[in-house]
Residue, then its C-alpha position, 0 to 999 in steps of 0.5 A: x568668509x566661513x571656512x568652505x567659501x574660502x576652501x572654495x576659492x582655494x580648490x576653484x584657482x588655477x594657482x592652488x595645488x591639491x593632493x588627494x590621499x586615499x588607502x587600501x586597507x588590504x594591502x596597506x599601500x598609501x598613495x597620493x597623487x596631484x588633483x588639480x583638475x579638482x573643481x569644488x561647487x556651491x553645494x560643497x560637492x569636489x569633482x576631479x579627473x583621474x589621470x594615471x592613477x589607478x592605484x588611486x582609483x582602486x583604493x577609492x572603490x574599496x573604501x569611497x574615501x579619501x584625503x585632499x590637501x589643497x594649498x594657495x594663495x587665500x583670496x583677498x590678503x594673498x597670504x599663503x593658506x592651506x586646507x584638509x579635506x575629508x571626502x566620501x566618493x559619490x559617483x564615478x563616471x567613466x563615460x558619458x556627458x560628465x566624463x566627457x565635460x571632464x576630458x575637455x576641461x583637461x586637454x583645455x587646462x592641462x593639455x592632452x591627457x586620457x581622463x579614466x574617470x570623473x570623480x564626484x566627492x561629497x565633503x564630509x569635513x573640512x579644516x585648515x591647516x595653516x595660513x602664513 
């Protein structure tokens, strides 16, 4: 199984977690925030709702970039595996079909929370890091 199948499954289980990293340069403020609404297709593209995050989404309109982390079970052997993700952002909606798509996937998966925008991420790289 090559490395983005595997990193596919991970980021599409309900039982992984991922954490997205993004930077503001001008201020220097890291922030970090659960991502598990993320969802990952067969072209490799992430999307994922912001919820209460618009630090997050401030740093990801200055640079576009930003870092996911995503840990779970692997499929298969069940062992413990992790990933890293590095992403450019491509699209945000913050109404629309998509943001509306996203906002049903959120209150059915995690309850009721306000989706500000759907995120659409291209995969830039991907590496693991570590597997137990």
């Amino acid at each position: 199984m090559g490395l983005l199948n595997k990193v596919r499954g991970l980021v599409n289980s309900r039982e992984s977690m991922a954490f997205l990293s993004t930077f503001n340069s001008r201020t220097g403020k890291q922030e970090i925030c659960s991502m598990n609404s993320a969802r990952m297709d067969r072209n490799g593209t992430i999307s994922c709702a912001i919820v209460d995050a618009p630090n997050t989404f401030d740093n990801l309109q200055e640079s576009n970039k930003g870092l996911m982390v995503v840990v779970g079970r692997s499929s298969g052997d069940g062992t413990l595996f992790g990933a890293r993700l590095y992403l450019e952002m491509v699209a945000d909606f913050s109404d629309g079909p998509e943001h509306t798509e996203m906002q049903k996937f959120v209150n059915k998966c995690f309850g009721v929370y306000t989706v500000s925008h759907r995120i659409l991420f291209e995969v830039k790289k991907a590496e693991p890091s570590w597997e137990i």
